[in-house]
Z-matrix of the N, CA and C atoms (Angstrom, degrees):
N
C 1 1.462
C 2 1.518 1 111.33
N 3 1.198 2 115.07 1 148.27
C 4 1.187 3 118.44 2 152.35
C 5 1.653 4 137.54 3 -35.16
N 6 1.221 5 114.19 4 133.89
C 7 1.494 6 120.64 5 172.13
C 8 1.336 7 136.62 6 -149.44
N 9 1.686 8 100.17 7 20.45
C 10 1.221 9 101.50 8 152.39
C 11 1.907 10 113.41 9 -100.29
N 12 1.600 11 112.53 10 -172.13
C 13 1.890 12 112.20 11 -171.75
C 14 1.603 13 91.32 12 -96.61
N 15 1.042 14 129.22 13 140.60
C 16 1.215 15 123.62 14 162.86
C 17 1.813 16 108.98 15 -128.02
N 18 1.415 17 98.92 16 132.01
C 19 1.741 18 107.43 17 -163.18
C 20 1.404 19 81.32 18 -91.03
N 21 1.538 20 113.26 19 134.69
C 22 1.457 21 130.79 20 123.83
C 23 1.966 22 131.33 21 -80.22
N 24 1.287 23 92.27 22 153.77
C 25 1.624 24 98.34 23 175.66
C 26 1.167 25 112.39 24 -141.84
N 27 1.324 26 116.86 25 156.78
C 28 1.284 27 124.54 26 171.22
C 29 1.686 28 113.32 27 -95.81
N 30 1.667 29 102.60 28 -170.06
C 31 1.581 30 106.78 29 169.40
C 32 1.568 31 117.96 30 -80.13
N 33 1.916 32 100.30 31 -30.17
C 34 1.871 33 108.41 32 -169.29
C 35 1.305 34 94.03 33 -100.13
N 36 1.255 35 81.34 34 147.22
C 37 1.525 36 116.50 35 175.99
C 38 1.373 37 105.06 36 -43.75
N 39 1.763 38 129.08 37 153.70
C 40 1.682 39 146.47 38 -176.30
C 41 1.358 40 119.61 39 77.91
N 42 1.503 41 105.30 40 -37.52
C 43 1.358 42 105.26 41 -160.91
C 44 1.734 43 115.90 42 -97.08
N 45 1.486 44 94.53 43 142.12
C 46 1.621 45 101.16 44 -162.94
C 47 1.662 46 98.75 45 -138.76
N 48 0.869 47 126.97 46 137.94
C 49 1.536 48 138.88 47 -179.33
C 50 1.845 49 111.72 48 -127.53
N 51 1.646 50 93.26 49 125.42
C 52 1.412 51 87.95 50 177.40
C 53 1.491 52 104.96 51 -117.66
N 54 1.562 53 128.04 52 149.05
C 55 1.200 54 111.32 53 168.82
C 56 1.313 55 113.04 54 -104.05
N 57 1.805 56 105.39 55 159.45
C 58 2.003 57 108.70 56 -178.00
C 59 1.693 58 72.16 57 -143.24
N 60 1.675 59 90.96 58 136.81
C 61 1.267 60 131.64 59 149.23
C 62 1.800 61 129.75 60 -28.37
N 63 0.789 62 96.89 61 82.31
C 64 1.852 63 91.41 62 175.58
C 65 1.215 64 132.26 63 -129.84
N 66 1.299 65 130.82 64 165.46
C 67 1.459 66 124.94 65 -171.86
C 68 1.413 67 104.49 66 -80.19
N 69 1.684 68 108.74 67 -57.42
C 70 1.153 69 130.47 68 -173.17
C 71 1.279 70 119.76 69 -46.99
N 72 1.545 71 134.52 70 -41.33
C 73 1.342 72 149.95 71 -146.19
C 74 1.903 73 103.68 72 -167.93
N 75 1.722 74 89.63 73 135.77
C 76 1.115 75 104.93 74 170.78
C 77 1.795 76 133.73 75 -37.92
N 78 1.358 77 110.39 76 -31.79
C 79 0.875 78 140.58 77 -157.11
C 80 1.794 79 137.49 78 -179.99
N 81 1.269 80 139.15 79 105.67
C 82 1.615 81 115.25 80 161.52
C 83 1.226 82 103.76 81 -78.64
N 84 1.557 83 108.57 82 155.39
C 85 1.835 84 122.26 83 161.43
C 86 1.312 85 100.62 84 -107.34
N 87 1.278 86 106.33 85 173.47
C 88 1.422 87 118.88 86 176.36
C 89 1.937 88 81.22 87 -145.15
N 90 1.494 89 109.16 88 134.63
C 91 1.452 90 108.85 89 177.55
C 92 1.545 91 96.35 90 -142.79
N 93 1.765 92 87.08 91 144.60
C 94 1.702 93 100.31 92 -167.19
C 95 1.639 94 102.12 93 -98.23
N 96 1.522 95 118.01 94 93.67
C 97 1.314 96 97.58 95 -174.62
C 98 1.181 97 86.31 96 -141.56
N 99 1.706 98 125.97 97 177.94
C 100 1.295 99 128.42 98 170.57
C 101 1.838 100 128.13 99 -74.03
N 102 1.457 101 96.64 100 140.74
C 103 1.408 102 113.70 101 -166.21
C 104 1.706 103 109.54 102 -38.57
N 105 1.230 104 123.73 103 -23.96
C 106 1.499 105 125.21 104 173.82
C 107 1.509 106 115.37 105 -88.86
N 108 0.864 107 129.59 106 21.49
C 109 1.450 108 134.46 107 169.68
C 110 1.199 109 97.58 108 -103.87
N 111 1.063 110 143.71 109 -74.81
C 112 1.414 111 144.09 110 -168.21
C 113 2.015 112 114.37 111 -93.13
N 114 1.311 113 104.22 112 115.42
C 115 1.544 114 88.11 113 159.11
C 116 0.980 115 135.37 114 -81.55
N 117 1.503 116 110.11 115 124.05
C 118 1.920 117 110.42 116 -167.49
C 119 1.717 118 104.15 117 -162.51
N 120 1.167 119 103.63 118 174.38
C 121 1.429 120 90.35 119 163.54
C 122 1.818 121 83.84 120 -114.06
N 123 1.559 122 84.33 121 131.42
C 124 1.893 123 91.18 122 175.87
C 125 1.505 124 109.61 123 -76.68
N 126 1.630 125 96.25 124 -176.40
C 127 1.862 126 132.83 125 -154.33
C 128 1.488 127 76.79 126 -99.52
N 129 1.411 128 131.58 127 121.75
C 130 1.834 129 111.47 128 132.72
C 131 1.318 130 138.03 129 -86.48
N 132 1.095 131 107.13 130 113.37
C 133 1.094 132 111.37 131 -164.50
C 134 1.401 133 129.15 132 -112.67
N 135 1.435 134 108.93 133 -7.53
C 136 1.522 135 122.91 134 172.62
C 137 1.713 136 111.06 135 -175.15
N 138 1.044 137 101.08 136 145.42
C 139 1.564 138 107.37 137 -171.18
C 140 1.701 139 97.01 138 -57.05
N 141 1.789 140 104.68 139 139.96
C 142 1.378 141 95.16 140 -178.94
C 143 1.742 142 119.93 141 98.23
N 144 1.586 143 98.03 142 -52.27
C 145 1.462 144 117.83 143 -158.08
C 146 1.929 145 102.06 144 -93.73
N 147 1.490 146 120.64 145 139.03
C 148 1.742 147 111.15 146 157.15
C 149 1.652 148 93.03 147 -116.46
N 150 1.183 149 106.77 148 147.30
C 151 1.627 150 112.99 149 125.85
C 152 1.327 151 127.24 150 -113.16
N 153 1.505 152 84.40 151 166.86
C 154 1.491 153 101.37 152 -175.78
C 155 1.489 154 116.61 153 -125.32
N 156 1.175 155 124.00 154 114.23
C 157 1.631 156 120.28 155 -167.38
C 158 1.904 157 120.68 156 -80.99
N 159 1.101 158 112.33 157 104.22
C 160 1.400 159 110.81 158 -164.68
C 161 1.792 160 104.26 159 -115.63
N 162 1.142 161 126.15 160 176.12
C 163 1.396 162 109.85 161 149.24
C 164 1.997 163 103.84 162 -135.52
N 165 1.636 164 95.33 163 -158.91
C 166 1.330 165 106.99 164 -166.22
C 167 0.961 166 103.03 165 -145.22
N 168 1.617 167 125.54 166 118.98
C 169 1.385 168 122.95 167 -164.18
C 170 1.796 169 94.93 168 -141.43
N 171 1.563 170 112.26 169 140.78
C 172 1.545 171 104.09 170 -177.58
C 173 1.368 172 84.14 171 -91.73
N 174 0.858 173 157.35 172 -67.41
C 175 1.396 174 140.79 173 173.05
C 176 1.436 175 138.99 174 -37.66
N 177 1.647 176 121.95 175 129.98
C 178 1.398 177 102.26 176 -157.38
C 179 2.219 178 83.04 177 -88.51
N 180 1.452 179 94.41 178 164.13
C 181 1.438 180 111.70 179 -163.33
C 182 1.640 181 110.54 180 -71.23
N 183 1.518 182 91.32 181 -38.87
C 184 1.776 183 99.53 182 -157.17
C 185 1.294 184 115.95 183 149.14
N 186 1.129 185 143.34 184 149.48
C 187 1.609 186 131.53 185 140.77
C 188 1.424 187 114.56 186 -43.24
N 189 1.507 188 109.06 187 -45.19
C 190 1.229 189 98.96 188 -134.40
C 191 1.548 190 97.69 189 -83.16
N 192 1.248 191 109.62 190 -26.97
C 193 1.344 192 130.65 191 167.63
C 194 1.706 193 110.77 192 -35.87
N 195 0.872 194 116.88 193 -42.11
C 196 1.488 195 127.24 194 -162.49
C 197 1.462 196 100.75 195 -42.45
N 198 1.205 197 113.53 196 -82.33
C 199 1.698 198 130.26 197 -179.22
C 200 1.441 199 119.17 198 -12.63
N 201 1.703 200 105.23 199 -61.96
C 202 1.580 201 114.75 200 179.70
C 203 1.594 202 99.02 201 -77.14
N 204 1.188 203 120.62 202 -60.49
C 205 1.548 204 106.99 203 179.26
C 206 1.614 205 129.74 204 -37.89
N 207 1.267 206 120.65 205 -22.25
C 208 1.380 207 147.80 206 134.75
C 209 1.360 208 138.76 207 -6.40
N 210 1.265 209 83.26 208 -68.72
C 211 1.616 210 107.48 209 171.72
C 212 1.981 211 112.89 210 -74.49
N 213 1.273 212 120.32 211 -20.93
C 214 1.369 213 114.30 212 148.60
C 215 1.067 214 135.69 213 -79.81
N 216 1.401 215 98.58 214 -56.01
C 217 1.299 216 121.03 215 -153.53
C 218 1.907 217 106.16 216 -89.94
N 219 1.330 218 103.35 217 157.44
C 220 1.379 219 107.45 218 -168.02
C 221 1.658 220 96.41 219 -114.35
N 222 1.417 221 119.46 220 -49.41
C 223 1.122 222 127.44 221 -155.38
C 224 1.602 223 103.47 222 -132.42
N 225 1.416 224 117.25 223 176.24
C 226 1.637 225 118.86 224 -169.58
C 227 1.501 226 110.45 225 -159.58
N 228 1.362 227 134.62 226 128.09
C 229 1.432 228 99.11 227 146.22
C 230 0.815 229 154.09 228 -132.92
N 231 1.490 230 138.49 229 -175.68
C 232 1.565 231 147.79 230 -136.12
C 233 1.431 232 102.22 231 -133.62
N 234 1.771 233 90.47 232 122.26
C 235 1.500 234 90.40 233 177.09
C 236 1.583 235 103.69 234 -118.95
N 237 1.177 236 115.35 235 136.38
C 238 1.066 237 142.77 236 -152.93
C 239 1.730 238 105.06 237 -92.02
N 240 1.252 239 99.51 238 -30.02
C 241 1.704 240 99.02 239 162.57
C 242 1.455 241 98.91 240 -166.13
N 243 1.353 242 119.06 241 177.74
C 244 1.695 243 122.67 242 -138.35
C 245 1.029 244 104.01 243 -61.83
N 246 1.609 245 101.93 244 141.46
C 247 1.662 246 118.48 245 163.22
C 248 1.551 247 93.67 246 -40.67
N 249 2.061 248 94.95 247 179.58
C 250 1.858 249 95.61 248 168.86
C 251 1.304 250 90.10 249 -94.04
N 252 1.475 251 91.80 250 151.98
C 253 1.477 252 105.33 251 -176.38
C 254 1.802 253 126.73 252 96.87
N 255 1.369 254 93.44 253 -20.98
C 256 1.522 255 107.80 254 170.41
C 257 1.252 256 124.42 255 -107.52
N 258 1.455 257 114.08 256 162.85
C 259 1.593 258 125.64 257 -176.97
C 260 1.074 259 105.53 258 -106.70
N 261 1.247 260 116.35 259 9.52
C 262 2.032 261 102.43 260 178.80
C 263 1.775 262 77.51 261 -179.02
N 264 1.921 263 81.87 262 175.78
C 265 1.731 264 97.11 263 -162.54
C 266 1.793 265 84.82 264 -124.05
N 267 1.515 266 120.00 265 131.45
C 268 1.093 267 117.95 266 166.43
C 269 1.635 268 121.43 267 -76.11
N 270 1.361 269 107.14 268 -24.25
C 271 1.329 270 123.98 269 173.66
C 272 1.568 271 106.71 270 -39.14
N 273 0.901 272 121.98 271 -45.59
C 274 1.777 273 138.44 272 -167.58
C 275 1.322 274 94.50 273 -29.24
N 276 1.346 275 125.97 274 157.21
C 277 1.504 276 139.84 275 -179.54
C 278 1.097 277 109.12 276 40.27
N 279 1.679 278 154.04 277 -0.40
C 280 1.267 279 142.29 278 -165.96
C 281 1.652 280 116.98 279 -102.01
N 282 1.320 281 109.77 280 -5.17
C 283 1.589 282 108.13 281 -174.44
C 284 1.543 283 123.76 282 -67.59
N 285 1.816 284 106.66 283 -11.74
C 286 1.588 285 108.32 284 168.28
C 287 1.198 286 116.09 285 -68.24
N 288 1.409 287 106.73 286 -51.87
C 289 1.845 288 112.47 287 -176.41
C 290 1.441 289 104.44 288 -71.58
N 291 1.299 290 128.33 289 -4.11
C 292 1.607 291 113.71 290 168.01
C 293 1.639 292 118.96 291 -99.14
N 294 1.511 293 108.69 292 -12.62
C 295 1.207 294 100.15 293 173.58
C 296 1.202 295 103.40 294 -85.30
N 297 1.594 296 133.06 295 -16.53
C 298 1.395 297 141.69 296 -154.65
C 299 1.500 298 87.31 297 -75.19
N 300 1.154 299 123.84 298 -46.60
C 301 1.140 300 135.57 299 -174.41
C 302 1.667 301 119.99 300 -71.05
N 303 1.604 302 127.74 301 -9.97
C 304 0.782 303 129.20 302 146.69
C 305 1.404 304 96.53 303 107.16
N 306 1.548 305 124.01 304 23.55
C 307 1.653 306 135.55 305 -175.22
C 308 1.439 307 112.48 306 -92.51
N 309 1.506 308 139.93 307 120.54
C 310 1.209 309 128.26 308 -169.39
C 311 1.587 310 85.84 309 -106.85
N 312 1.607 311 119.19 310 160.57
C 313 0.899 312 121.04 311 -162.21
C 314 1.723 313 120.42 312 -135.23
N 315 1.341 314 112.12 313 158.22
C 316 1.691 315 100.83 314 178.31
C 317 1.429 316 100.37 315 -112.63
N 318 1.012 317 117.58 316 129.49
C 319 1.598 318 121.34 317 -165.86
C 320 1.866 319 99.13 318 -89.60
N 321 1.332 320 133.13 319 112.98
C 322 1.396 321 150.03 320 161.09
C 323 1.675 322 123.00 321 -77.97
N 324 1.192 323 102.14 322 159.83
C 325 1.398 324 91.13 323 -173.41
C 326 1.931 325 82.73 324 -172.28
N 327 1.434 326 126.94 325 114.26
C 328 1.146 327 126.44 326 173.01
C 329 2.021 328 120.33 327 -67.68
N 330 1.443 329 95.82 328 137.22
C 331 1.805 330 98.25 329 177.37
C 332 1.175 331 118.94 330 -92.80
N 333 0.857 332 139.11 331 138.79
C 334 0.999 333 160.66 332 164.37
C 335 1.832 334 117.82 333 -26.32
N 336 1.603 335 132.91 334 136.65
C 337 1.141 336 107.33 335 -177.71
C 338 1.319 337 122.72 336 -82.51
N 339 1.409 338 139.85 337 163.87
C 340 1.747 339 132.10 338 -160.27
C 341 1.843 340 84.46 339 -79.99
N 342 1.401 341 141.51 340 -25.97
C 343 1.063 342 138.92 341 -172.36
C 344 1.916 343 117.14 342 -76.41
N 345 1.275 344 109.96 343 -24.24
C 346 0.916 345 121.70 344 142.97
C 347 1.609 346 158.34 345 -32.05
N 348 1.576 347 86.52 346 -35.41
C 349 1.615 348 132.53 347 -166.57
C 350 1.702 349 102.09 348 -101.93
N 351 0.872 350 101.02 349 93.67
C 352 1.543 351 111.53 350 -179.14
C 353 1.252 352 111.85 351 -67.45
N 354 1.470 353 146.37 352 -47.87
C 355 1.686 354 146.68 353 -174.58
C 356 1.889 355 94.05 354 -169.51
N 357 1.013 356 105.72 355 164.58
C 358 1.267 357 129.28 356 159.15
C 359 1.417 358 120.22 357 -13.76
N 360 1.481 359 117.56 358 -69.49
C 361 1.759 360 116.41 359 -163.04
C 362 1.554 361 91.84 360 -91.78
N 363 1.871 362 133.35 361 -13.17
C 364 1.334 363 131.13 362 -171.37
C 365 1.850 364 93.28 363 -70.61
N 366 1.644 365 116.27 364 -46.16
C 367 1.138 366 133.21 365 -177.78
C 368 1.693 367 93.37 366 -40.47
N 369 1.415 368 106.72 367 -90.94
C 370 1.201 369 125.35 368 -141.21
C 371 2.020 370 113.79 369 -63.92
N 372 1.258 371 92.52 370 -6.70
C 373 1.724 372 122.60 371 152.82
C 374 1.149 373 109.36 372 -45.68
N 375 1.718 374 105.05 373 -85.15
C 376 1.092 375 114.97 374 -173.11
C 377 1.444 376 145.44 375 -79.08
N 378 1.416 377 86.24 376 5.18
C 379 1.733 378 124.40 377 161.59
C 380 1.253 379 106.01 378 -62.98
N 381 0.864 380 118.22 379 -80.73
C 382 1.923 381 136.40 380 -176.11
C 383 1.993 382 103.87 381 -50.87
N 384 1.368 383 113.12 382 -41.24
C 385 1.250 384 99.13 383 -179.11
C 386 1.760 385 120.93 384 -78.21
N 387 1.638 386 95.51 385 -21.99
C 388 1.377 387 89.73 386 167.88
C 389 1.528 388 129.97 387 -86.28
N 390 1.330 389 116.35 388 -10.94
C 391 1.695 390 128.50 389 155.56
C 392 0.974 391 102.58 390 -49.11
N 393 1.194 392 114.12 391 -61.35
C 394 1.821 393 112.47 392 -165.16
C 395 1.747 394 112.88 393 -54.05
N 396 1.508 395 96.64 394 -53.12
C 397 1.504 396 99.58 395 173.77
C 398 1.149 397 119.89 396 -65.48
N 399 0.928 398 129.35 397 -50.34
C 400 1.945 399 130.90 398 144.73
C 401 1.194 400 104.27 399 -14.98
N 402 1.282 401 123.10 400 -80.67
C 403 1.581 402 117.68 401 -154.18
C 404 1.945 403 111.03 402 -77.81
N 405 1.482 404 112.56 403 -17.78
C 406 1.407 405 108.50 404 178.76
C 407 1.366 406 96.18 405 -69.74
N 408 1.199 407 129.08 406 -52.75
C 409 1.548 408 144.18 407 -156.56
C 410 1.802 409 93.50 408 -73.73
N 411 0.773 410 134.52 409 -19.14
C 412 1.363 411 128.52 410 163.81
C 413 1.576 412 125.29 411 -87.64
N 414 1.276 413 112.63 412 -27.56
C 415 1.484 414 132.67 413 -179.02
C 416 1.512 415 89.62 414 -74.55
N 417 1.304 416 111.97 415 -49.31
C 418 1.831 417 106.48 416 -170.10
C 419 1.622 418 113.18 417 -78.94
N 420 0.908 419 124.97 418 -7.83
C 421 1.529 420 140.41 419 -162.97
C 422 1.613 421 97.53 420 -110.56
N 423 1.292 422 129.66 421 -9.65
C 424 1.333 423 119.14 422 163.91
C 425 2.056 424 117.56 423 94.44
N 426 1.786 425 84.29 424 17.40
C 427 1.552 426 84.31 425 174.05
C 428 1.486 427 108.97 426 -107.04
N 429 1.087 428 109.52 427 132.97
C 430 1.497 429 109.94 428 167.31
C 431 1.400 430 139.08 429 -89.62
N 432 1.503 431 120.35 430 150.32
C 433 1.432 432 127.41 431 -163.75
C 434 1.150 433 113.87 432 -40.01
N 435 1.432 434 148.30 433 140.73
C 436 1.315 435 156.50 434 -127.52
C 437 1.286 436 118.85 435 49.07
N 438 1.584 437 125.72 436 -9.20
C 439 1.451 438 104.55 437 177.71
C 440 1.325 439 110.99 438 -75.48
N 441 2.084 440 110.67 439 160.14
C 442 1.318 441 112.50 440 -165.17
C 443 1.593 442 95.91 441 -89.37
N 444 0.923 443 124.55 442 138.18
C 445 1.664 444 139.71 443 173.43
C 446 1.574 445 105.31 444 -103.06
N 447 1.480 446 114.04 445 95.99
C 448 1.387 447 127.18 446 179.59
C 449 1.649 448 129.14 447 -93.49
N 450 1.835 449 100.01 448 93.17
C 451 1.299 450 101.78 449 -170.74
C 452 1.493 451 124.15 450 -90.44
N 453 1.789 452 91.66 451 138.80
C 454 1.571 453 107.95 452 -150.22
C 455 1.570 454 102.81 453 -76.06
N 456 1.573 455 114.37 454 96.54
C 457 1.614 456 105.45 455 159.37
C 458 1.174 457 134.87 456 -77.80
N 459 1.458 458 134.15 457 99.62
C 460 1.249 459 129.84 458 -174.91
C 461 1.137 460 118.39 459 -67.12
N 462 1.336 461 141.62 460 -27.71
C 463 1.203 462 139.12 461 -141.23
C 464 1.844 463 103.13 462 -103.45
N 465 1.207 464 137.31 463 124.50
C 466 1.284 465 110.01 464 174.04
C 467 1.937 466 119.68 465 -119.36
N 468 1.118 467 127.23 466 -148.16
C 469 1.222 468 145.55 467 -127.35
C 470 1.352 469 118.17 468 0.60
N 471 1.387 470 139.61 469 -119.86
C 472 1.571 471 128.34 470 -149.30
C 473 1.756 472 97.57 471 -79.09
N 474 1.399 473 136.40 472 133.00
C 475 1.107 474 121.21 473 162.79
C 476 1.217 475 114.07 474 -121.82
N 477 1.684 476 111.54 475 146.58
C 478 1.290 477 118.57 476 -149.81
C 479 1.914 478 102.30 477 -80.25
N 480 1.783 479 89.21 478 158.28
C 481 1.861 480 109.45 479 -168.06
C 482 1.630 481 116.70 480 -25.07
N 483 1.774 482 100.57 481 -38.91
C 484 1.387 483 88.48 482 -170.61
C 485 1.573 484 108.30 483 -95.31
N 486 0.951 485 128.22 484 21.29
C 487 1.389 486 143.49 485 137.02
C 488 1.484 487 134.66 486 -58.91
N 489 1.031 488 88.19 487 -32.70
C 490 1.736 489 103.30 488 179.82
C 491 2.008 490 104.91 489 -87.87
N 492 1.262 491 93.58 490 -22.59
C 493 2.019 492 96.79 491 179.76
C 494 1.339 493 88.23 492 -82.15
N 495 1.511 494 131.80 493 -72.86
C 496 1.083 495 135.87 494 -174.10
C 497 1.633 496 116.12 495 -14.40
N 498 1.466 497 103.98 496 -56.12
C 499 1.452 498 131.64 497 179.39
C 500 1.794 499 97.57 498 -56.08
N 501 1.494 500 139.88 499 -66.66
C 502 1.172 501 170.03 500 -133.76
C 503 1.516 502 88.93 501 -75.58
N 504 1.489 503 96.55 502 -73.00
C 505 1.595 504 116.65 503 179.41
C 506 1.154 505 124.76 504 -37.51
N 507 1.524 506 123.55 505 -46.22
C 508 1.370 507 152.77 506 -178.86
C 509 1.371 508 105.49 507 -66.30
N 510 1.338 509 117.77 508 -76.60
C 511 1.458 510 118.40 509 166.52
C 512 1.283 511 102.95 510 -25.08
N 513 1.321 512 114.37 511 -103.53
C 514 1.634 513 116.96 512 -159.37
C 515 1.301 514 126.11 513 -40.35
N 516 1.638 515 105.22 514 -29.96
C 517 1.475 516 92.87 515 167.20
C 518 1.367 517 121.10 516 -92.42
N 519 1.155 518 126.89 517 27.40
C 520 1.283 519 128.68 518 136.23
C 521 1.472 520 134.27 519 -90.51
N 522 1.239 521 107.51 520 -30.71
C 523 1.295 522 107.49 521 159.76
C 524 1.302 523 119.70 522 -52.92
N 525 1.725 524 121.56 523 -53.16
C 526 1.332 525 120.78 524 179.37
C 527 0.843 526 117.93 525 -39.25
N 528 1.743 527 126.67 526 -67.70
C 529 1.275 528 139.28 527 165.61
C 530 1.885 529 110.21 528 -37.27
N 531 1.537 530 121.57 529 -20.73
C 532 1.822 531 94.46 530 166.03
C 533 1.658 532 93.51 531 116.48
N 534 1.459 533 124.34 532 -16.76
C 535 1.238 534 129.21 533 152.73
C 536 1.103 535 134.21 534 -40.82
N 537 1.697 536 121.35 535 175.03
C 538 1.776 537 117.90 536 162.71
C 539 1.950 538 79.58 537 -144.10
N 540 1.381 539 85.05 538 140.07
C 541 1.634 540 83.48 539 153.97
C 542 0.874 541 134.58 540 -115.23
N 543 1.441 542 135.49 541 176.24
C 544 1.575 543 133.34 542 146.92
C 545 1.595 544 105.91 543 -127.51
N 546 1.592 545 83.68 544 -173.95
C 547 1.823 546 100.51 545 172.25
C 548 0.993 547 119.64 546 -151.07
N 549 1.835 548 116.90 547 120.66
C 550 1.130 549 136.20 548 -176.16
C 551 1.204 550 100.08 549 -98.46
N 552 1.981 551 95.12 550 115.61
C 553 1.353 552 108.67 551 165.29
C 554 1.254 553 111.54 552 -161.93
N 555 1.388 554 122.20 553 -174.19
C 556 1.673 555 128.46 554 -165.63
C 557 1.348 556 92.08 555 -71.77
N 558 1.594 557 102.24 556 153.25
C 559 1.855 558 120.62 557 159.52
C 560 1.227 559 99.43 558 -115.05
N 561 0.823 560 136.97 559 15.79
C 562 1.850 561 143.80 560 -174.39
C 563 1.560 562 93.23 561 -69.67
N 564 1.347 563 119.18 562 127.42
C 565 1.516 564 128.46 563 169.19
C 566 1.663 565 100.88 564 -67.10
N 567 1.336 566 103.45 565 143.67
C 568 1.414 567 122.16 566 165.87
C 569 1.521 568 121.31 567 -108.16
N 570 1.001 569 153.19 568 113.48
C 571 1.367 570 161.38 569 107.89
C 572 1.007 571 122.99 570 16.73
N 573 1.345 572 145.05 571 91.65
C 574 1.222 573 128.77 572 -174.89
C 575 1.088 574 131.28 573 -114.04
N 576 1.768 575 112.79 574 -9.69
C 577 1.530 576 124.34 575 165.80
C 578 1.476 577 76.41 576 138.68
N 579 1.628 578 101.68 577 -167.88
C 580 1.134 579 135.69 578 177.94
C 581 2.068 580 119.96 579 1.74
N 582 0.885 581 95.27 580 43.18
C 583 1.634 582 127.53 581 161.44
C 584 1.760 583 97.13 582 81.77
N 585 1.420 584 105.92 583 24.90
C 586 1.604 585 112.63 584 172.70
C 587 1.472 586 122.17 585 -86.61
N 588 1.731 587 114.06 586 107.99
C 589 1.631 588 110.94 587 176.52
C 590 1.339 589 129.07 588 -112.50
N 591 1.372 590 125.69 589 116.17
C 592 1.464 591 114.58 590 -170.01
C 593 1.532 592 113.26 591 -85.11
């Protein structure tokens, strides 16, 4: 396993994700957002600043799990359709008994690979069809219009043009649909040769 911290970021503004190593779970976050988004008693961590300690698991945990996970954790998230690597999202139907439970949540939604992406207008296709599926699958799952729907980019440093429509596509068609998005992905510097860092 891993043992160094590796920071994630999003596109909106506050929010910062760090990852720690675990057996148990994919990942904990720690997210810098305001104390009314999540119920918890927050992390202080800087004048000005809360966190909130959540993690990210492609697997949903359990019911029974809920209770003790609780007692850390503030926030969780929910993927709305398959982890990468999966054919289905176990998360499905569970967002009542987690708010019941008092879990605020980061809503996920996996991207697509840039290899995938055949040229430009193949991209920006399949941009728009996955908003849509994004945003139905959120409407049915019990999130409402304005939540941010944070799509998971795995892949990192420079990604090629029709990646960037793909990206374009996605946005707006979530917005249309009544959304906000973001994008969960690495902040990890890349290397690129000749004293170039992304």
């Amino acid at each position: 396993p891993r043992s160094t911290l590796f920071p994630y970021t999003t596109l909106f503004r506050s929010a910062l994700f760090l990852i720690f190593p675990s057996a148990a779970f994919s990942f904990v976050a720690v997210l810098l957002l305001g104390a009314t988004l999540y119920p918890s008693q927050p992390l202080s961590i800087a004048q000005g600043n809360e966190a909130h300690l959540g993690f990210d698991r492609n697997e949903y945990p359990g019911d029974a799990a809920l209770p003790l996970l609780r007692k850390t954790f503030a926030f969780t998230s929910y993927w709305i359709g398959p982890p990468p690597g999966e054919k289905h999202s176990t998360w499905i139907g569970k967002r009542a008994l987690l708010k019941e439970q008092g879990f605020g949540f980061v809503v996920l939604f996996s991207a697509r690979a840039s290899r995938a992406l055949k040229n430009v207008t193949d991209a920006r296709q399949k941009g728009t069809v996955d908003a849509e599926t994004a945003a139905k699958s959120a409407a049915q799952e019990g999130f409402s219009k304005g939540t941010i729907i944070f799509l998971d980019v795995e892949e990192g440093g420079r990604l090629p043009d029709p990646y960037h429509e793909y990206l374009h596509s996605w946005f707006e068609g979530l917005v249309r649909a009544g959304y906000r998005a973001g994008a969960y992905c690495s902040a990890i510097p890349v290397n690129e040769g000749n004293g170039i860092s992304i």
